[in-house]
VEXDREN-2710 file (C-alpha; in Angstrom, 1 decimal):
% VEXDREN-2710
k/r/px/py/pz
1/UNK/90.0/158.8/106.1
2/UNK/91.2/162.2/105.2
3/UNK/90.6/164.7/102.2
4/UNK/93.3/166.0/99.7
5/UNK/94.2/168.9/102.0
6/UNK/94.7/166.7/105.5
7/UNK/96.7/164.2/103.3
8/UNK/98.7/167.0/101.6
9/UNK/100.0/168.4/105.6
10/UNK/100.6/165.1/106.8
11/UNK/103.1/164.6/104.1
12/UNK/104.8/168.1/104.2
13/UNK/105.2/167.5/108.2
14/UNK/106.9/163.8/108.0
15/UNK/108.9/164.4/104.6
16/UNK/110.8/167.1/107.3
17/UNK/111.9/164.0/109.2
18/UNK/114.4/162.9/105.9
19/UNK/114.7/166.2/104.2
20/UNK/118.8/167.7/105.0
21/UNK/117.7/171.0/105.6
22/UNK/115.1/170.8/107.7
23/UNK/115.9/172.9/111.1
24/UNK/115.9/171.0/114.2
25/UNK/112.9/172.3/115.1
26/UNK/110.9/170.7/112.2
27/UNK/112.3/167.6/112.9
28/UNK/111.4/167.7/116.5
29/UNK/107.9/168.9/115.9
30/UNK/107.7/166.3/112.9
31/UNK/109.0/163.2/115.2
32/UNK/106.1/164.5/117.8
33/UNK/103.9/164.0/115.1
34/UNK/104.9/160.7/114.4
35/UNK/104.8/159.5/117.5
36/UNK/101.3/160.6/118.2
37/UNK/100.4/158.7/114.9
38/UNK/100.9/155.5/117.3
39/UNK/97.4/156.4/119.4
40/UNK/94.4/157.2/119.1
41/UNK/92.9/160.5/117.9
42/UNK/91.9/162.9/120.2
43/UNK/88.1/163.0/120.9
44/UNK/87.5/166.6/119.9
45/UNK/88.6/165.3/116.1
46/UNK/85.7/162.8/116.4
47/UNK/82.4/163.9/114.6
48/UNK/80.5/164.6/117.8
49/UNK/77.2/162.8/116.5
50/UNK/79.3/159.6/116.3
51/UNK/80.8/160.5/119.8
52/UNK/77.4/160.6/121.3
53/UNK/76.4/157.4/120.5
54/UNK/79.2/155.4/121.7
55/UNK/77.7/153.2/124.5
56/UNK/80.6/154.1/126.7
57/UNK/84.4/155.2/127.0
58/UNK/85.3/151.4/125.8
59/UNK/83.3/152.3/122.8
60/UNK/84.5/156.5/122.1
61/UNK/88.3/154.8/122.2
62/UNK/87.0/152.0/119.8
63/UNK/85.9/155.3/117.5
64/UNK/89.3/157.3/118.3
65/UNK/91.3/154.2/117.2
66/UNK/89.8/153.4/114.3
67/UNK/89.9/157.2/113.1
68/UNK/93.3/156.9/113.6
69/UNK/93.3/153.6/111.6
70/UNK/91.9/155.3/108.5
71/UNK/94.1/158.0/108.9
72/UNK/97.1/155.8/108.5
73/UNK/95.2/153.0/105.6
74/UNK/94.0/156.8/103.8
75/UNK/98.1/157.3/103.5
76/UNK/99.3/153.9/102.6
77/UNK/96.8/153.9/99.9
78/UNK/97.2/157.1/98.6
79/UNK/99.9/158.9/99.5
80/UNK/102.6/159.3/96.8
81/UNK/105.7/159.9/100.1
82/UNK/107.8/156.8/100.9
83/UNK/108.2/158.6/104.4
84/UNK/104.3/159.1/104.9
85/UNK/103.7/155.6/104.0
86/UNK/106.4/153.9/105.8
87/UNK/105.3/156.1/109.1
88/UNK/102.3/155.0/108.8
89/UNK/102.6/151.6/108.7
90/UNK/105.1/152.0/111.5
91/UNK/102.2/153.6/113.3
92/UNK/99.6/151.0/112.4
93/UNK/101.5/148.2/113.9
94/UNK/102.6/150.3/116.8
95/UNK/98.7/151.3/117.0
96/UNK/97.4/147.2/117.0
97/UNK/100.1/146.5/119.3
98/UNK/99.2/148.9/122.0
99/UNK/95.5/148.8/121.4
100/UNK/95.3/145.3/121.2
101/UNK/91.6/143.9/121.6
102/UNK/90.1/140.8/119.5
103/UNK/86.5/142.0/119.9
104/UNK/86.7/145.4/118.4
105/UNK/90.0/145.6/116.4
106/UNK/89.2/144.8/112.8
107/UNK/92.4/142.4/112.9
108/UNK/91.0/140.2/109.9
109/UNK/90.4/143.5/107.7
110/UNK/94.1/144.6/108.7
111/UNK/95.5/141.4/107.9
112/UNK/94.0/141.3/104.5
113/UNK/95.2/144.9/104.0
114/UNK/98.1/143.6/104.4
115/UNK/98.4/140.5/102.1
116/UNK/96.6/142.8/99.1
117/UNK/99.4/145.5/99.3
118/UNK/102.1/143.1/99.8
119/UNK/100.5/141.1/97.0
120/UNK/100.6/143.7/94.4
121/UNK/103.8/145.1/95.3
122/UNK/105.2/141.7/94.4
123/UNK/103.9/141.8/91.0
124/UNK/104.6/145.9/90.5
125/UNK/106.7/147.4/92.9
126/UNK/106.1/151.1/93.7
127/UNK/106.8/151.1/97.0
128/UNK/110.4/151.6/98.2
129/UNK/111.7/148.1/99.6
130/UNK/111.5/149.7/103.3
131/UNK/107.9/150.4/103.4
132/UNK/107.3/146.8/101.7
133/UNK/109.5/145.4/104.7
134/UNK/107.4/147.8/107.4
135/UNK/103.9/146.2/106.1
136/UNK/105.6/142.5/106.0
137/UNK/106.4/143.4/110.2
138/UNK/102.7/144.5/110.0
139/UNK/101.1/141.2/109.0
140/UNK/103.8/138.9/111.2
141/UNK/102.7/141.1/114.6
142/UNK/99.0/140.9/113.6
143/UNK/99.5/137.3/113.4
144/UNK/101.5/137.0/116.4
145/UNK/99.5/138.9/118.4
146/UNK/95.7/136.9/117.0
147/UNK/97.3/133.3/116.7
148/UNK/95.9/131.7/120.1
149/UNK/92.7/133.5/120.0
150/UNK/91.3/133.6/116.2
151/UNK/91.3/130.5/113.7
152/UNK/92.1/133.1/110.6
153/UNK/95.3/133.8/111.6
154/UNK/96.8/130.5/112.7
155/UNK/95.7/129.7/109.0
156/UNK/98.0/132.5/107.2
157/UNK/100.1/129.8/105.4
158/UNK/97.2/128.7/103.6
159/UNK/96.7/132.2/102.8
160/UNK/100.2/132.4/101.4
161/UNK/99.3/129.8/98.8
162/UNK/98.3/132.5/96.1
163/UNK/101.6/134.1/96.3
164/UNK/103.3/130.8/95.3
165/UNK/101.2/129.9/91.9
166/UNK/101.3/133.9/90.6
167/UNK/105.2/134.3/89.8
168/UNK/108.8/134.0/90.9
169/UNK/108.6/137.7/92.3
170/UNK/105.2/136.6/94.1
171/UNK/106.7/133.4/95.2
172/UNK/110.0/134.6/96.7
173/UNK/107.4/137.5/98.2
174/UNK/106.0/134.4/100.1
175/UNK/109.1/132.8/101.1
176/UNK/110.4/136.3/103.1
177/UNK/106.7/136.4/104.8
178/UNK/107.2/133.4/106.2
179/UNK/110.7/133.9/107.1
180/UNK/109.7/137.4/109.1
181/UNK/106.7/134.7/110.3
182/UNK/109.3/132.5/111.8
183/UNK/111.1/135.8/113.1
184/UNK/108.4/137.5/114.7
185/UNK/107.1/134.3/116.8
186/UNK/110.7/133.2/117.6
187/UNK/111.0/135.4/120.7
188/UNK/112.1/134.8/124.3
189/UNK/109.0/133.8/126.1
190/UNK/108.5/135.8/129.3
191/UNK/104.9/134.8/130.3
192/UNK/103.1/131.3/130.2
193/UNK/101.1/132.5/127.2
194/UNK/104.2/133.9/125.6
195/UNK/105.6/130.2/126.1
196/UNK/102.1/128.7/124.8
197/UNK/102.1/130.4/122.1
198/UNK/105.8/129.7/120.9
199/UNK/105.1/126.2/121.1
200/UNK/101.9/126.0/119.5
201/UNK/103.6/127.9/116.5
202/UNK/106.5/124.9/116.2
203/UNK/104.0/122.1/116.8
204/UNK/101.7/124.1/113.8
205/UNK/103.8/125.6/111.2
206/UNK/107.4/125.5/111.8
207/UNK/108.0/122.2/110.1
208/UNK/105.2/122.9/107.4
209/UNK/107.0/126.3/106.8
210/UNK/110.8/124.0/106.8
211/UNK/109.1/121.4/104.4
212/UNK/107.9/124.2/101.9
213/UNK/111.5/125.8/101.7
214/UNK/112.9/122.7/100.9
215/UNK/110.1/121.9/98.7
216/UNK/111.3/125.4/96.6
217/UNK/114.8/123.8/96.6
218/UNK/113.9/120.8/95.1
219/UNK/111.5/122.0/92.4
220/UNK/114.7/124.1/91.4
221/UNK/116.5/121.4/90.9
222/UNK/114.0/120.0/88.4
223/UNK/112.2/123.1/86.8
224/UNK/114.3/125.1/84.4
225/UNK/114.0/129.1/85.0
226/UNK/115.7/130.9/82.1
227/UNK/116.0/134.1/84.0
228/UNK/119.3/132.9/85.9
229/UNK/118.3/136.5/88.4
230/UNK/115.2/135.0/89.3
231/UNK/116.5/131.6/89.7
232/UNK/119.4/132.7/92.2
233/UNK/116.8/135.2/93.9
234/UNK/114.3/132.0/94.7
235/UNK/117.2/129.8/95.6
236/UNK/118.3/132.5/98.0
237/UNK/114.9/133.0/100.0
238/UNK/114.8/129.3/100.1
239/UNK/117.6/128.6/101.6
240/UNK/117.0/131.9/104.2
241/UNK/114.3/130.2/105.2
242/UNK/115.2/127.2/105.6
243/UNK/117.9/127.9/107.7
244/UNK/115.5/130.6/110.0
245/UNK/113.7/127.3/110.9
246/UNK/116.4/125.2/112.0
247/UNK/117.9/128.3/114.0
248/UNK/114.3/128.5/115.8
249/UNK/114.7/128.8/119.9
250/UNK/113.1/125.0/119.7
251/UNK/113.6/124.5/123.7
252/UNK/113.3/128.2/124.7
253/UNK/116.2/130.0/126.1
254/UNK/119.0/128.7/123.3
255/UNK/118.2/127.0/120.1
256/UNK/122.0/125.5/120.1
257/UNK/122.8/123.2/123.0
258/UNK/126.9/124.2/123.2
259/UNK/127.4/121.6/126.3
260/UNK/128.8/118.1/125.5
261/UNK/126.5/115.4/126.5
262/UNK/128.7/113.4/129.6
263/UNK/130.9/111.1/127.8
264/UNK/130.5/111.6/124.4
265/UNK/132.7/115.0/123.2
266/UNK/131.2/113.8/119.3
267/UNK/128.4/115.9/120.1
268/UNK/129.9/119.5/120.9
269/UNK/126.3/121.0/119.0
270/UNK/123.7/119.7/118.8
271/UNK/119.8/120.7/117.3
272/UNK/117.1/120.7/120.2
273/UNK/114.8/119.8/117.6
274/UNK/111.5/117.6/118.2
275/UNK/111.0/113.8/117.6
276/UNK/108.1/115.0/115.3
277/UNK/110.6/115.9/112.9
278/UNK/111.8/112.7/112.6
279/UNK/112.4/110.9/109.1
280/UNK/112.3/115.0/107.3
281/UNK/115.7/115.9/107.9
282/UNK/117.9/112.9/107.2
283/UNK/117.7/112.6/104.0
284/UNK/120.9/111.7/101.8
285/UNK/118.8/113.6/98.5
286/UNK/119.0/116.6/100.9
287/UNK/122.6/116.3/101.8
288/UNK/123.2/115.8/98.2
289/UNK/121.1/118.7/96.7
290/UNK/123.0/121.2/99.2
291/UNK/126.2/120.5/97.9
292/UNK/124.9/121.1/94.3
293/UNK/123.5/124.3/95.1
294/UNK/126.7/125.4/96.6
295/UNK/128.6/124.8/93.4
296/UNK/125.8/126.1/90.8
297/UNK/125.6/129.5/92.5
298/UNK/127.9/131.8/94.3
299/UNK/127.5/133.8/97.2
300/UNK/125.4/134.5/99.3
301/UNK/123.4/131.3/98.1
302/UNK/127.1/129.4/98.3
303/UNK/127.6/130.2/102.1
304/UNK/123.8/129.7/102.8
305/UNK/124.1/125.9/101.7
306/UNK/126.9/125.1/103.7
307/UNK/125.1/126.9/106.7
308/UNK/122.5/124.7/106.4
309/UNK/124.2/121.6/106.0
310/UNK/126.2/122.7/109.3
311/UNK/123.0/122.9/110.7
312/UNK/122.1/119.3/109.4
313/UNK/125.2/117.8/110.9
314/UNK/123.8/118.8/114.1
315/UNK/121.1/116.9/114.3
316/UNK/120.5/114.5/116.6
317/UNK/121.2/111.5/115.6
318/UNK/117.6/109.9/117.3
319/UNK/116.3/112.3/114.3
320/UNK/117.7/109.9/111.9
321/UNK/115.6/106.8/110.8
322/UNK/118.4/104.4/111.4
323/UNK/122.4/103.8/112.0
324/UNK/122.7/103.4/108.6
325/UNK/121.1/106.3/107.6
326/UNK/123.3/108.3/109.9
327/UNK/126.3/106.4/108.4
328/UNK/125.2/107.4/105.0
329/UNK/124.9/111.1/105.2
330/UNK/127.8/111.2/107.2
331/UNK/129.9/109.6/104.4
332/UNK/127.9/112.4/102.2
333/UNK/129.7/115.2/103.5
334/UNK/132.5/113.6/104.0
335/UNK/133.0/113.4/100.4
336/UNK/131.4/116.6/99.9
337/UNK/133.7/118.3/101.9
338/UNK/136.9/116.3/100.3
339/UNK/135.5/117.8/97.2
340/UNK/136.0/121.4/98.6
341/UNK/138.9/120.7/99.8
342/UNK/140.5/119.5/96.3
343/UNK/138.6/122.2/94.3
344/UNK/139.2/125.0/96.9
345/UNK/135.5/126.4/94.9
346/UNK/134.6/129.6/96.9
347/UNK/137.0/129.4/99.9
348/UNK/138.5/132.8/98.3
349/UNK/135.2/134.3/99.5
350/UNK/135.3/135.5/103.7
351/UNK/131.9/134.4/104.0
352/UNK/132.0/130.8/102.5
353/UNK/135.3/130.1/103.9
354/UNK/134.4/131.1/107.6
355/UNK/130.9/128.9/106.8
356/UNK/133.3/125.9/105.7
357/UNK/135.4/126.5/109.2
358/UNK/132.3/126.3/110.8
359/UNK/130.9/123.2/109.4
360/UNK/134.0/121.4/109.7
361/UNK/134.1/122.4/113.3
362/UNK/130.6/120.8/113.7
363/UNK/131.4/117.0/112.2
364/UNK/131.1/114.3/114.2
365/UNK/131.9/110.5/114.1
366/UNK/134.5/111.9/111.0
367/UNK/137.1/109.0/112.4
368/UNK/134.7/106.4/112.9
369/UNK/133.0/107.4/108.9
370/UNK/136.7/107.7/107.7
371/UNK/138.2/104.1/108.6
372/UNK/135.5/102.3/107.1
373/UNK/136.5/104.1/103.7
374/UNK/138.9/101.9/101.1
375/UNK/142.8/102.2/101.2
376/UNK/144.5/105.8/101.7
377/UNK/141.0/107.7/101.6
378/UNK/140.9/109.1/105.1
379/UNK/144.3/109.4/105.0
380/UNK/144.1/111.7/101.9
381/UNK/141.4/113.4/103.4
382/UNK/143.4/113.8/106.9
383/UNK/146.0/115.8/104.5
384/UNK/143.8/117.7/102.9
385/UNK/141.8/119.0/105.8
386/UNK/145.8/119.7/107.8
387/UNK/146.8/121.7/104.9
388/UNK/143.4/123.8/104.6
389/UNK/144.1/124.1/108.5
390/UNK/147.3/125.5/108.0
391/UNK/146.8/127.8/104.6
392/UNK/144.2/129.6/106.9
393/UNK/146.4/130.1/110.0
394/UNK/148.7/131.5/107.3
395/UNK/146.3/134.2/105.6
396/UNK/145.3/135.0/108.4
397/UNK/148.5/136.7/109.4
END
């Protein structure tokens, strides 16, 4: 740790990084010092007692790093400075990342850290919405970085079980942790473990991470919150999330397959998502609850259902337990997107419309859905569909 004095000079030298007239030499000398936050301390800061007893030069770097460690916990703790705090959790991930070791590294005490501050800054928050969002990186890179080689961390979604029986501010706390999750282990994978790893992550937690954001959705469509704020603010992590997952790099260089499988131009997108997944994502209730949500609320929440019901309409149709299962969600949003078309409900909005462009762009089999439909209803719906077509070559002149 530190004492009062220590704390009170760290947070006069890193408050010069935001503060508008601070001289360029202040900043400069106060980004050196952020920087060297990121490594260990230097020996001659050690208590030379302590230094003497370390077995070896593994074991006086194990001393300078955790030092450095309390340093930067002594700050998050105590310091009253958005900048000190934020810096230092910058620095602590930046300091586990580079110093990396599961033998000596107190990874589980970190990661608890962690999940206590975030915690209780969903309940009260004090800290300013960046530091929160530095120690949420914090938690995913621990995780990351201990998943194949410590049983505590591959179980962090059991950890995030608290968050979702406290509140609505702990539960929508829960939802963006495991979004960042989904975010931090979806990277390009460079090495055979890097590749390992991403796929022991979708085979673990992906689809239990998809089912729980889908799971939020549904209880909102049954539990009444009176706090319409709070309501909108779940509904909008859930639907973050659950579009995060089905954007995940499932086959590991491109999570959209763009080329047309030979002879069949239906499919111009299409998910690369696993046969495990079977039977969770076609499901007409689904379908049916999307288009709900995107006339109850307005945007962003409005735009977010529709991306994930594009992102539905690419799925592969061996995902879907039958033909007619297919058939019938197909004829879902066809009607669903009829219904837009008659009510025009949000199209005014950039984002929903260019969401709506997009999923119409991504229907297939709409001929084959529409001709089994009575009397002039495809045909209505082939009107409808020109005339949208054309209203938005013509606004957009």
């Amino acid at each position: 740790g530190m004492d009062a004095v220590q704390q009170h000079e760290f947070e006069v030298i890193l408050e010069r990084l935001q503060q508008p007239d601070s001289t360029v030499q202040q900043r400069q000398h106060a980004q050196q010092f952020a920087l060297l936050l990121q490594n260990p301390v230097d020996f001659a800061d050690i208590d030379p007692e302590q230094l003497a007893q370390a077995a070896d030069a593994n074991g006086r770097k194990q001393l300078a790093i955790q030092k450095r460690m309390g340093q930067l916990q002594h700050i998050l703790d105590q310091s009253k400075s958005p900048t000190a705090q934020v810096v230092a959790c910058n620095s602590l991930t930046a300091l586990i990342t580079n110093h990396w070791d599961n033998n000596t590294l107190p990874h589980i005490d970190i990661r608890n850290y962690a999940l206590s501050f975030l915690f209780s800054q969903a309940a009260t928050q004090t800290a300013p919405p960046y530091v929160v969002r530095a120690m949420t990186r914090l938690l995913s890179r621990i995780t990351r970085l201990g998943w194949l080689t410590c049983e505590a961390h591959r179980t962090i979604l059991q950890e995030l079980n608290r968050f979702y029986d406290a509140s609505i501010e702990h539960y929508v706390m829960g939802l963006q942790l495991m979004f960042d999750l989904v975010e931090e282990l979806d990277v390009a994978a460079h090495t055979r473990r890097e590749l390992i790893l991403k796929r022991q992550f979708l085979t673990m937690a992906l689809l239990k991470i998809f089912k729980t954001s889908i799971d939020t959705l549904q209880k909102l469509e049954t539990q009444m919150i009176p706090e319409q704020h709070k309501a909108a603010s779940l509904t909008d992590a859930a639907l973050q999330l659950a579009v995060r997952c089905l954007s995940y790099d499932f086959i590991g260089h491109a999570s959209l397959s763009h080329a047309s499988n030979a002879g069949d131009d239906t499919e111009s997108m299409t998910l690369a998502i696993p046969l495990s997944w079977k039977g969770d994502l076609s499901n007409p209730a689904l379908t049916d609850m999307l288009f709900s949500i995107f006339y109850k609320f307005p945007v962003p929440q409005s735009a977010r259902a529709l991306e994930l019901l594009l992102l539905l309409a690419s799925v592969p149709r061996s995902l879907y337990e039958s033909s007619q299962s297919y058939m019938d969600i197909g004829g879902r949003v066809f009607t669903g997107v009829r219904e837009i078309f008659t009510t025009r409900r949000g199209l005014e909005e950039r984002e929903t419309h260019h969401t709506f462009c997009r999923l119409l762009g991504s229907l297939r089999d709409v001929d084959y859905i529409g001709r089994l439909r009575k009397g002039t209803e495809y045909k209505d719906w082939l009107t409808l569909a020109s005339n949208f077509t054309r209203d938005a070559f013509l606004d957009s002149d």
